[in-house]
Structures are given as structure tokens and as C-alpha cells.
C-alpha positions, 0 to 999 in steps of 0.5 A: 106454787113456790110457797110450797117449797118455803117449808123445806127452806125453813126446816134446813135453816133451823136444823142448820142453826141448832145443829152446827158449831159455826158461830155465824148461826148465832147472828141476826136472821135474814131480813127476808127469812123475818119478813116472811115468817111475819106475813104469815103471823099477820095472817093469822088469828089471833084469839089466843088469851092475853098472859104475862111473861116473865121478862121481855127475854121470856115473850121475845122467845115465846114470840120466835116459836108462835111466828115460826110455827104460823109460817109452817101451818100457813105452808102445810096448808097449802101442801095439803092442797095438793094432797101431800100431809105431814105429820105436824108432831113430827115436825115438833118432834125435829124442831125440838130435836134440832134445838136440843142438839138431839138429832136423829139424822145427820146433816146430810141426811136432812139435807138429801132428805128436803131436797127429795121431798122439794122434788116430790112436791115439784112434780105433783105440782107440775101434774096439778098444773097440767091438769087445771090448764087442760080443764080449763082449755077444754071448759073454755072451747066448749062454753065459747062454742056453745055461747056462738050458737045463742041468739044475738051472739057475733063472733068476731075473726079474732074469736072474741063473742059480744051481745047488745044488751043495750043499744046506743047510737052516736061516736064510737071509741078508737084504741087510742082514746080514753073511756070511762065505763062501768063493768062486771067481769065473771069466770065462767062458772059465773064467780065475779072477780072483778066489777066496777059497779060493786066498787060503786067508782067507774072505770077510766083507762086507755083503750090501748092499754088493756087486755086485746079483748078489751080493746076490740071490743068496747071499739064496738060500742058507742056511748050509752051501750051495753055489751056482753064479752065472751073473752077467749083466754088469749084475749084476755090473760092467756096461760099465766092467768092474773091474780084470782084469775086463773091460766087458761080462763075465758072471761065473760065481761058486761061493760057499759060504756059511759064516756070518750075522751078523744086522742086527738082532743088531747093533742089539740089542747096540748098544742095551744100556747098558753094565754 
């Protein structure tokens, strides 16, 4: 949600460029301002047609407008995205304005005027936000009890829900032991954000250190086995989410557990002398 505000950061550093008489203006930009107005041209197409300049000075100029143009249509997207639209001839028109030494507002007033529209965005933010986390609260709840009620469906104390897809005997894992497994994990729509099996590369990590629901569960299994995980969002990422997937989110894993790497193993060998 904070890219959203970056427009108005932009807009008052270029107004505040063109339109002041203080000679630090004129020196290089912010590394951070560069660097993020050259994300946003890395991301974008790029079919525009090869055309000759007439110097360096020329396309170095040409280049400053594309770049800062790509930031602000990158930013504009993302607004409309909460259902706020600008009118981009506007946009010019301030930039131009601004450039020009032409301004139809003071500078107060261009200030004021950003400051209330970051507020604005802020608040439809907030309600946005509000209301994708209590959907997602509600979905969850739902989903997780009606997924207790299936056939072969246990239900731990902590909430986590597993099925046996495939049964093994044998050792089973302890939170401190390593494992390798191969895992699909879905929302609860049914997109994949994440699965070891399309990467075609297993998985192997500490069992203590991963999300609680994780940990609990592939406890459970022994080697050979196939599970299902119905994870409650405060087993898994709880309220801030991570990265595709979204706060709030119950998750649904299926992890076939391929080997254990033993704790104790580990310390045994790191206590023998050397030959």
C-alpha cells in the first residue's frame, strides 16, 4: 500500500524543481528518487521504435520525461486499483506548467492540495484493507469448518486439519530434525502460490523453522507419507500475509515427506575427533 503515495512525493519534487529559485534544485537527484523511477521503466514494455536523437543532450532529456512518465503510469495503475482515477492530461498539463515556470497554483497550494489527496488515498486504503481481512476471516472460518466435517479429516487442539492421502510406517521427524519433502501449497481458492514439485527440486529445511502449522504437522508423518494440510492463517502467516499471499489466509499444503536428517545424528558426528 505505500507505492500509492510515491505520486504525490514525485509530483511535489518536480513542482518543487521547476518552480523555486533556490539553486540547489539544479544538482543531481536523490539516488533513492533515480532508483525508483528506474524500476518502474525496467518494468515496462519496451516497443516503442528505435529513433535517432540530435546529440546525447537531446536523448538524455527525452530519457528523463520517459522515466518519469513510466513511474507515474506504474503509480496511477495501482491507485485505480483502489478505484481513485486521475486525469493523466492533467498530469501533463502540471508537469508542462511546472517546467515552463507557468504554475496555476502557488506552492502552498500544491502542497495542501498533495498532502490532502495522500490522506484521501490513505483512508480508502485503510477501508480496503478492512474489508479484504475480514473476508478473508470470514472465508477461512467457513472453509475450515466445513473441511472438519469431510471423511478422514482430524482436527488437531491447535486447529490445524490433516488427511492421509498416503499412508507409511516407519520414524517420524522431531522439531528439530531437518526433512526433505516435496510440497503443493494452495489458497483456498485453489491458486497455487508455491510448490516444490513444479520447481522439480525438493525441499529441505529445519523443521523449527518454519511456519507452527508446518512444524506440527509434518511431525505427524512418517517417510513415504502423503498429507493434506488445512492450515489456519495463525499457523501459517497470520495477519501480514507474505508476499502472494495475502493476511488473513488459511492454506492448504499437500507435503510428501521424502527423508529425515536426525538432530541427534548431527551432534554425534560433530562430537567425534577427527582421524
Amino acid at each position: 500500500m505505500n507505492n500509492i503515495f510515491k505520486i504525490s512525493l514525485l509530483a511535489g519534487a518536480v513542482l518543487a524543481a521547476a518552480g523555486c529559485n533556490d539553486k540547489s534544485a539544479e544538482t543531481a537527484p536523490k539516488v533513492a528518487e533515480v532508483e525508483a523511477v528506474s524500476a518502474a521503466v525496467e518494468t515496462a514494455p519496451s516497443a516503442a521504435p528505435a529513433v535517432e536523437f540530435e546529440n546525447e543532450n537531446a536523448k538524455a532529456a527525452y530519457a528523463i520525461g520517459a522515466s518519469v512518465s513510466r513511474y507515474i503510469e506504474k503509480t496511477l495503475a495501482e491507485q485505480e486499483q483502489l478505484g481513485v482515477t486521475l486525469d493523466k492530461e492533467q498530469i501533463i498539463a502540471g508537469i508542462s506548467d511546472a517546467l515552463r515556470g507557468e504554475l496555476k497554483l502557488k506552492d502552498e497550494d500544491v502542497i495542501a492540495t498533495l498532502q490532502a489527496y495522500d490522506k484521501k488515498l490513505s483512508e480508502i486504503a485503510q477501508a480496503k484493507q478492512a474489508e479484504a481481512t475480514e473476508k478473508a476471516k470470514t472465508e477461512a472460518t467457513a472453509y475450515l469448518a466445513e473441511n472438519a466435517k469431510k471423511e478422514g479429516v482430524t482436527t488437531t487442539a491447535s486447529g490445524l486439519q490433516y488427511q492421509v492421502l498416503t499412508a507409511a510406517e516407519g520414524d517420524k521427524p522431531s522439531a528439530e530434525d531437518t526433512v526433505t519433502v516435496h510440497y503443493e501449497g494452495r489458497l483456498l481458492n485453489g491458486e497455487v502460490f508455491d510448490s516444490s514439485i513444479t520447481r522439480g527440486q525438493p525441499a529441505t529445511f529445519p523443521l523449527n523453522r518454519v511456519i507452527a502449522g508446518w512444524t506440527e504437522g509434518v511431525q505427524l508423518m512418517s517417510v513415504g507419507s502423503k498429507y493434506q494440510f488445512t492450515i489456519p492463517a495463525e499457523l501459517a502467516y497470520g495477519e501480514q500475509g507474505a508476499g502472494n499471499i495475502p493476511p488473513h489466509s488459511a492454506l492448504i499444503f499437500d507435503v510428501e515427506l521424502i527423508s529425515i536428517e536426525k538432530a541427534e545424528a548431527e551432534s554425534a558426528v560433530a562430537e567425534t575427533p577427527a582421524e
